[in-house]
C-alpha positions in Angstrom: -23.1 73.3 -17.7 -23.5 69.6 -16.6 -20.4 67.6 -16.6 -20.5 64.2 -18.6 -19.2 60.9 -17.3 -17.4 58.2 -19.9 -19.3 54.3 -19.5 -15.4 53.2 -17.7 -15.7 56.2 -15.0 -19.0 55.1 -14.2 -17.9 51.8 -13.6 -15.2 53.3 -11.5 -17.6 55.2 -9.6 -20.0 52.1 -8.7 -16.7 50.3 -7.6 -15.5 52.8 -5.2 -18.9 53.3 -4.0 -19.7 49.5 -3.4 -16.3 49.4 -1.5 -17.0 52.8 0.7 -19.8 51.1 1.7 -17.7 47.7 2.8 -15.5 49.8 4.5 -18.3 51.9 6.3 -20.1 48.4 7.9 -16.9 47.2 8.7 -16.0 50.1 11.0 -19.4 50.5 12.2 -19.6 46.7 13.0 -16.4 46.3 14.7 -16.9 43.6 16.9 -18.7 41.5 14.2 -15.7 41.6 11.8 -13.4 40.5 14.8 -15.3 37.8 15.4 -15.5 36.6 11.4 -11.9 36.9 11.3 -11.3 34.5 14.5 -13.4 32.2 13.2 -11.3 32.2 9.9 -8.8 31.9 11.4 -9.8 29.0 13.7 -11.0 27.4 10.3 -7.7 27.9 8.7 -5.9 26.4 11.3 -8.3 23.2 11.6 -7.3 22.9 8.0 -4.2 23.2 7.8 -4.1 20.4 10.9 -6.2 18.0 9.8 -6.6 17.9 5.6 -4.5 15.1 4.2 -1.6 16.7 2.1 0.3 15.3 -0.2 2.6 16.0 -2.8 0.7 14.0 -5.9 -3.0 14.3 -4.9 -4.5 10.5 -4.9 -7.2 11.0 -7.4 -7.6 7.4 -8.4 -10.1 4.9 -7.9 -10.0 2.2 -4.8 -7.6 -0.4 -5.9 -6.4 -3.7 -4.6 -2.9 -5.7 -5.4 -2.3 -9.6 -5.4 1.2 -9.9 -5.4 2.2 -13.9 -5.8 6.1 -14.9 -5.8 7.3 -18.4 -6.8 11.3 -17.7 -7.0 12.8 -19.6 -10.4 10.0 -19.8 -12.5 9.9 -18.0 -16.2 7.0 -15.4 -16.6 5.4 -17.8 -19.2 4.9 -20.2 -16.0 3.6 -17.4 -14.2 1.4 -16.3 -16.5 -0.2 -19.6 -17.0 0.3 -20.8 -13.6 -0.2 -18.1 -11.2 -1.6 -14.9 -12.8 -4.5 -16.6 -15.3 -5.9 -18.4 -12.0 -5.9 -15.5 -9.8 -8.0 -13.3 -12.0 -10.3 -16.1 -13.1 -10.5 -16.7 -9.5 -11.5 -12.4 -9.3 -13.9 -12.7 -12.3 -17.0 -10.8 -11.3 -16.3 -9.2 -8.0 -19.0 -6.7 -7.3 -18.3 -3.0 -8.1 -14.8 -3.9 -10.1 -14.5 -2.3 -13.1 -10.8 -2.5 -14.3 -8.4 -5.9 -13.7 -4.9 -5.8 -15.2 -1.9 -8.0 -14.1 1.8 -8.3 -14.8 3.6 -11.6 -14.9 8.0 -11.1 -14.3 10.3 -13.7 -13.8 9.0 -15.7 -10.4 6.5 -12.6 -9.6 2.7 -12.1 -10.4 1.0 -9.1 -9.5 -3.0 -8.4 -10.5 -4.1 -5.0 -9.9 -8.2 -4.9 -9.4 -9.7 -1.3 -9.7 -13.1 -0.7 -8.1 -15.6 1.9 -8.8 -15.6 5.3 -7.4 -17.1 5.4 -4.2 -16.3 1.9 -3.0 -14.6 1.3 0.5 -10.9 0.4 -0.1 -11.4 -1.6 3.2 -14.5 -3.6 2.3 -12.5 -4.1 -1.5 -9.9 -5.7 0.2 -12.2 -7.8 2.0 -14.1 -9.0 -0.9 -10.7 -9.9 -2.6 -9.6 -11.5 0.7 -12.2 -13.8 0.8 -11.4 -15.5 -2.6 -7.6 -16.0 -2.0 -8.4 -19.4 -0.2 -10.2 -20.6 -3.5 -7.7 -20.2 -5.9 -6.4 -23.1 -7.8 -2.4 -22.2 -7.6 0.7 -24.5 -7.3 1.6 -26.1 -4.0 3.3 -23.8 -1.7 2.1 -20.3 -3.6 0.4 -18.2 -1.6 -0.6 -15.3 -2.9 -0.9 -11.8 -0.4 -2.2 -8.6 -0.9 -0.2 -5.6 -1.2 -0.1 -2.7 1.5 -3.4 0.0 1.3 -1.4 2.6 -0.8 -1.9 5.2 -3.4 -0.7 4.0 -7.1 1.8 7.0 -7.0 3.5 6.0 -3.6 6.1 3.8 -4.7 8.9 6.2 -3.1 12.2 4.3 -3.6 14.0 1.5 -5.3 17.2 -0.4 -4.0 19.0 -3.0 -4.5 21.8 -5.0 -2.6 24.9 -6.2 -3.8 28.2 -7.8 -2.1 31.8 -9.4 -3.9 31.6 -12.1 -1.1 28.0 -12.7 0.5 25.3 -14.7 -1.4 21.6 -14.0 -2.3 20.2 -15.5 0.3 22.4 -13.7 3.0 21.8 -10.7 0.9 18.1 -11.4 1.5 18.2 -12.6 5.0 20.2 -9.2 6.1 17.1 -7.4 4.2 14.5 -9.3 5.7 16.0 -9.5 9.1 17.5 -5.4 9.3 17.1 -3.0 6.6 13.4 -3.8 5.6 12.0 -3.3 9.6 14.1 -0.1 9.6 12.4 1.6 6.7 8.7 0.1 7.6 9.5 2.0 11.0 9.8 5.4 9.1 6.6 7.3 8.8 4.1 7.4 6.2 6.3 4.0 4.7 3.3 1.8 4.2 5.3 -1.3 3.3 8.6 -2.8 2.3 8.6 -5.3 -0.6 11.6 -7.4 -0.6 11.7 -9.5 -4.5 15.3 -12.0 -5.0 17.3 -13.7 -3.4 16.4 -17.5 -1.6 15.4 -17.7 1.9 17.5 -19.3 4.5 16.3 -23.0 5.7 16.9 -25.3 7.9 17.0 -28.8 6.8 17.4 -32.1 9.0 18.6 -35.7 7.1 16.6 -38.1 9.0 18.3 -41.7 9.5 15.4 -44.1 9.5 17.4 -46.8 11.5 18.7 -44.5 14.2 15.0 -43.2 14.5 13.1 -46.6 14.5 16.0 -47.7 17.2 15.1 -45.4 19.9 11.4 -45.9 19.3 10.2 -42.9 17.4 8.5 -42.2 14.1 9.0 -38.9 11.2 6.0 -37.6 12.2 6.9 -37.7 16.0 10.0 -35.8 14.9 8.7 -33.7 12.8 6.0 -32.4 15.6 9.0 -31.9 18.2 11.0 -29.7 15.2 8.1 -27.6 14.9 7.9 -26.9 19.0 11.7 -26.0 18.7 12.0 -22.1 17.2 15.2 -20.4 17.0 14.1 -17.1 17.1 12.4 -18.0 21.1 15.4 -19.8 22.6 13.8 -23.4 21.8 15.9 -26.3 23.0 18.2 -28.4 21.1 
């Protein structure tokens, strides 16, 4: 009497057979399967050592940031002063496909986003070159933000003291805390926004300067040989 098989034990039985037959090379091909798995492993290490990880994946297209400050000045000046300018100025950049922008009080920032595929490093050149040939305010200079995913802003903070100022606020930023964390890392940059910068400023006496024999500009030029920051004379 011949014994009958159900369709899902025959299935089973191809299965086990297909993996008998694994099993069999395997231990007949000893050597061959060691050296598979040391190359696996070799792989797996290579891997691990040099594939860029991160916690949120950059998926996004190349982009480049112009960041523009002019400290004091309402976002309806920096719309119309600073941030219409610059992206007239980026109008038809080869390979952009997306330019958006964000005017705050005494900040501009236009984001350009280039197609898929395009060097990040030869976008930021392209942009590069058109800075100089933007029409913006006197003393504006606009800068381009730090190569950076769009997801790696990491952390926000803010300074605050009952008895210093803004500007020493900002000087102790720019001076300590901001080289501290661009020294950590993976910290690609530290952007400092607020708060005045510290000057020096010299009241000229024209009288007492045409009396001993020199002009403003011969003044001026012996100021700007004077640093101190590299021990410069008095």
């Amino acid at each position: 009497m011949s014994e009958k098989h159900t369709p899902d034990q025959a299935v089973a039985s191809r299965a086990a057979s297909f993996m008998n037959r694994i099993v069999a090379v395997s231990l007949n091909q000893r050597f061959i399967v060691i050296i598979l798995t040391a190359v696996l492993v070799a792989a797996g290490v290579w891997a691990l050592e040099s594939l860029p990880m991160d916690a949120y994946p950059d998926l996004s297209p190349p982009m480049v940031e112009i960041v523009t400050q002019w400290p004091g000045h309402a976002a309806e000046e920096i719309e119309r002063l600073l941030t219409v300018p610059v992206e007239r100025g980026m109008s038809g950049i080869p390979d952009m496909t997306v330019k958006r922008s964000v005017s705050l009080y005494g900040l501009s920032v236009v984001t350009l986003t280039f197609a898929d595929g395009t060097d990040p490093y030869f976008a930021r050149q392209r942009v590069f070159n058109r800075l100089g040939g933007l029409d913006l305010p006197d003393g504006v200079t606009p800068s381009l933000a730090p190569l950076s995913a769009p997801s790696g802003l990491i952390y926000r903070y803010v300074l605050q003291s009952p008895d210093r100022s803004p500007m020493d606020l900002k000087t102790l930023n720019d001076w300590f805390i901001a080289p501290r964390y661009r020294a950590v890392p993976g910290v690609a940059d530290d952007s400092v926004f607020g708060g005045g910068t510290m000057q020096y400023q010299v009241y000229l006496d024209p009288v007492r300067i045409a009396a001993i024999g020199m002009s403003v500009p011969e003044v001026e030029a012996a100021l700007a040989t004077r640093s101190p920051h590299t021990g410069g004379g008095s």
